[in-house]
Structures are given as structure tokens and as C-alpha cells.
ROVORO-709613 format. One record per atom (N, C-alpha, C): z, x, y; residue number from 1. Coordinates in nm, 2 decimals, always signed. Each point is the difference from the previous one (the first is absolute). Layout:
BEGIN
REC      up    east   north   nr
REC       Z       X       Y  NUM
...
This chain:
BEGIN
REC      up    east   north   nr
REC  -12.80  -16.00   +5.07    1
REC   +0.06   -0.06   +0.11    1
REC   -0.03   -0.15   +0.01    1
REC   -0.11   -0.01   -0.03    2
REC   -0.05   -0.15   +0.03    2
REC   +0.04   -0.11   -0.12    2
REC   +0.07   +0.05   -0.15    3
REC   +0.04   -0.05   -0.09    3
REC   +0.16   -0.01   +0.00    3
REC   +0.03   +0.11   +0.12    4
REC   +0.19   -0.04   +0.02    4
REC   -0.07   -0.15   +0.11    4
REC   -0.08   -0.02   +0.08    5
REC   +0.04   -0.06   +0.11    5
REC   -0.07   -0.13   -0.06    5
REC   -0.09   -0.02   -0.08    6
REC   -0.02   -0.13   -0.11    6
REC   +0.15   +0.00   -0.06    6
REC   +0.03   +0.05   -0.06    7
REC   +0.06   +0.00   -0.09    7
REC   +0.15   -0.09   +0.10    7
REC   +0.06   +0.07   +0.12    8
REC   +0.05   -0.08   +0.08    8
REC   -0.05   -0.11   +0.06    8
REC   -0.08   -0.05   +0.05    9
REC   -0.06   -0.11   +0.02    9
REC   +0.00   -0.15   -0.09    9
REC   -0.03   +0.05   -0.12   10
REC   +0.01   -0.08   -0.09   10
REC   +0.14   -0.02   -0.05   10
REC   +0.11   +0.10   +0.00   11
REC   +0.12   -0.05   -0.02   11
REC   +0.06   -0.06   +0.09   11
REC   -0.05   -0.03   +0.15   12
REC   +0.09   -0.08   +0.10   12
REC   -0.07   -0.14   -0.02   12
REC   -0.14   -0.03   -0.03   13
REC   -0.10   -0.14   -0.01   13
REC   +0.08   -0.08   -0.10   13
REC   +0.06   +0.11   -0.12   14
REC   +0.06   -0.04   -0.13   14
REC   +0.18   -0.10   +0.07   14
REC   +0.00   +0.14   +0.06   15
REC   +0.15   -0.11   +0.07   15
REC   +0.01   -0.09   +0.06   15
REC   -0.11   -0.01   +0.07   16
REC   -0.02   -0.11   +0.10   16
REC   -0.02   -0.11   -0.11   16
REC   -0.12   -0.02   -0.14   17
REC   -0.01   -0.08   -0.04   17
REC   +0.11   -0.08   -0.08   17
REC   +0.10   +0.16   -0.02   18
REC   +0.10   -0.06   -0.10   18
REC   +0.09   -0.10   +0.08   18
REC   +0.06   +0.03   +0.12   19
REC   +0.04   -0.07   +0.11   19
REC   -0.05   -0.13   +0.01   19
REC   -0.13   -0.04   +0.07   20
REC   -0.04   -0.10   -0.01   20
REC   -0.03   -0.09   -0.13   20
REC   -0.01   +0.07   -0.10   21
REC   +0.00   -0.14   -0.11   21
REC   +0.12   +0.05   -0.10   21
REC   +0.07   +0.04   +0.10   22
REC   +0.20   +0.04   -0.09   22
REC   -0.09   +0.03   -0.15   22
REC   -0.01   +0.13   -0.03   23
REC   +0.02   +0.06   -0.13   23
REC   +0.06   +0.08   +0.02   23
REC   +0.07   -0.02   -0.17   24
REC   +0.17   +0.06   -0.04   24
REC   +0.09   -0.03   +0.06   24
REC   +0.02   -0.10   +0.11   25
REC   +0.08   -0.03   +0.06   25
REC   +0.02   +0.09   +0.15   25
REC   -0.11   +0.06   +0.03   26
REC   -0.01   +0.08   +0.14   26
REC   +0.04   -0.07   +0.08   26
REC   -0.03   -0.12   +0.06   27
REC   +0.09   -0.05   +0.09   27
REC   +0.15   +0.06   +0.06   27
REC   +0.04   -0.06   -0.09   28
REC   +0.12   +0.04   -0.03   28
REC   +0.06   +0.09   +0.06   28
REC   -0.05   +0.11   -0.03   29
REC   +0.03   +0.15   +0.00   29
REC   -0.07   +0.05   +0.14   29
REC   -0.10   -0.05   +0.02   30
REC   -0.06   +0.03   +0.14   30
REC   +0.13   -0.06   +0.10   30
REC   +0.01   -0.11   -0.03   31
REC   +0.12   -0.07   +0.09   31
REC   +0.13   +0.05   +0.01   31
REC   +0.06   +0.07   -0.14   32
REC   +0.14   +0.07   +0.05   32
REC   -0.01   +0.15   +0.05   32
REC   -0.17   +0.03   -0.03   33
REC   -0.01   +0.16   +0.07   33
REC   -0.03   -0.05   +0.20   33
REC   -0.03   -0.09   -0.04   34
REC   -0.05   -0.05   +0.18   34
REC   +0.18   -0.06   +0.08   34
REC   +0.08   -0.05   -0.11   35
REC   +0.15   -0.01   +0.05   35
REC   +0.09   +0.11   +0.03   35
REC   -0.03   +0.08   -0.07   36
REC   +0.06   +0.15   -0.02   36
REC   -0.06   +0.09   +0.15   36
REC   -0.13   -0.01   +0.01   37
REC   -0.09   +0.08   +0.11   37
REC   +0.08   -0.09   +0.09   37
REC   +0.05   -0.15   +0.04   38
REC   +0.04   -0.02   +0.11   38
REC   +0.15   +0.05   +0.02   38
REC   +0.07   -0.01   -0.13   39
REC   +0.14   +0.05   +0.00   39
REC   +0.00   +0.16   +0.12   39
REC   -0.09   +0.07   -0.08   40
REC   +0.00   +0.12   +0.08   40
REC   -0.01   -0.01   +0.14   40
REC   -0.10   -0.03   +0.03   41
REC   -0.06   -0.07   +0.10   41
REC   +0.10   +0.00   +0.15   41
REC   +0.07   -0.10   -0.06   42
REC   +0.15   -0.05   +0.07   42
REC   +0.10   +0.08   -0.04   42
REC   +0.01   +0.13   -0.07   43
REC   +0.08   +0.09   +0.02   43
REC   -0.05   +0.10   +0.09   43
REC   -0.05   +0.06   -0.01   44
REC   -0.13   +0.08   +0.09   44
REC   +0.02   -0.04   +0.18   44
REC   +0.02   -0.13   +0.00   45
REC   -0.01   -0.11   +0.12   45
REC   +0.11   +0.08   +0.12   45
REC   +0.10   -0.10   -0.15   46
REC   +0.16   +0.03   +0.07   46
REC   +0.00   +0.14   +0.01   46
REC   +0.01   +0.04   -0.04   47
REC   -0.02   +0.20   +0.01   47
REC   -0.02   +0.07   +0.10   47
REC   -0.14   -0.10   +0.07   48
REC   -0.06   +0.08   +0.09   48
REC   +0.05   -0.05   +0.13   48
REC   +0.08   -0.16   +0.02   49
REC   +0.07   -0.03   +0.07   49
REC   +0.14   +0.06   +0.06   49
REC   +0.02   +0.03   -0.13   50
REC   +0.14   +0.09   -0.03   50
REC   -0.03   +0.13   +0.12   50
REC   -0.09   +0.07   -0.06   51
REC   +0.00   +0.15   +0.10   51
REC   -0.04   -0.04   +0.09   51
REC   -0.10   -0.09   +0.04   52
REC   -0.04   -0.07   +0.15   52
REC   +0.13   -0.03   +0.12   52
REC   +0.11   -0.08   -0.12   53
REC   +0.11   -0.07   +0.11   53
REC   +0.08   +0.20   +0.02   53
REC   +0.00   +0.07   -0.09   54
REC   +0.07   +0.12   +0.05   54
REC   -0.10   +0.11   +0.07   54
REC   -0.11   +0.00   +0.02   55
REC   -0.07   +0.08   +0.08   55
REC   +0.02   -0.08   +0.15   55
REC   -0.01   -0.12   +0.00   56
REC   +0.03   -0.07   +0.15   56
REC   +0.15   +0.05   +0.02   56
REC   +0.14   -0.04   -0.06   57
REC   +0.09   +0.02   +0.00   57
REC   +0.01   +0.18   +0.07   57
REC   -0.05   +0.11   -0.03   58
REC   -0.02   +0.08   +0.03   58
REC   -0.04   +0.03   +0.14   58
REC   -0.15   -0.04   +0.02   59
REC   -0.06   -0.01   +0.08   59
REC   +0.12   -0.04   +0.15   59
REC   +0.03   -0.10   -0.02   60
REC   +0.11   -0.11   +0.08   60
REC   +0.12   +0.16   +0.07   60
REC   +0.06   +0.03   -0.11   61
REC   +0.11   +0.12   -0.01   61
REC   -0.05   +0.08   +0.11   61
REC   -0.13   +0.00   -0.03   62
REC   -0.05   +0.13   +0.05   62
REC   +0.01   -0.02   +0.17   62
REC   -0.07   -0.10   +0.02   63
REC   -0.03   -0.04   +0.16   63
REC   +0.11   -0.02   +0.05   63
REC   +0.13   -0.03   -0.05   64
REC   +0.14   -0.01   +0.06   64
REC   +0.05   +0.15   +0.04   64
């Protein structure tokens, strides 16, 4: 157990280093996975706005 949790440890220090001194080009790729995470992000958003404006819309129905 303690060689899975080295064994993770050391591969997130590794990302972080690859990140900060851009090896293979990690940047990069950190950047379009962090554009992508926001894309969702702001779908997820609208979404929850979406059933928000129809649970009020409901709500509203109701009390009339």
C-alpha cells in the first residue's frame, strides 16, 4: 500500500515539474485540458440555470 501511494506521489511531483519547466511540451496540454475543464464548466453552468429558471417557473404556476 505504501508503494501504490509513493508510487502516486511521485507521479503528480513529476507533473508538476514537467509543467513548470514545460517538458515535452506539457504546458501546452495542461492548458487545453484546463480550456476544455472550463468549456464544461460553462456547460454544466447554463444547465443548471436552465432547470433553475424552470423549477422557479413551476414554483410561480404553482402559487397562482
Amino acid at each position: 500500500m505504501f508503494g501504490k501511494i509513493s508510487f502516486i506521489i511521485l507521479l503528480v511531483i513529476f507533473i508538476v515539474l514537467a509543467i513548470m519547466f514545460d517538458w515535452f511540451g506539457s504546458r501546452d496540454l495542461f492548458q487545453k485540458g484546463v480550456d476544455g475543464a472550463q468549456v464544461a464548466v460553462e456547460k454544466i453552468e447554463s444547465a443548471g440555470d436552465k432547470v433553475n429558471q424552470a423549477i422557479e417557473t413551476i414554483n410561480e404556476e404553482e402559487k397562482r
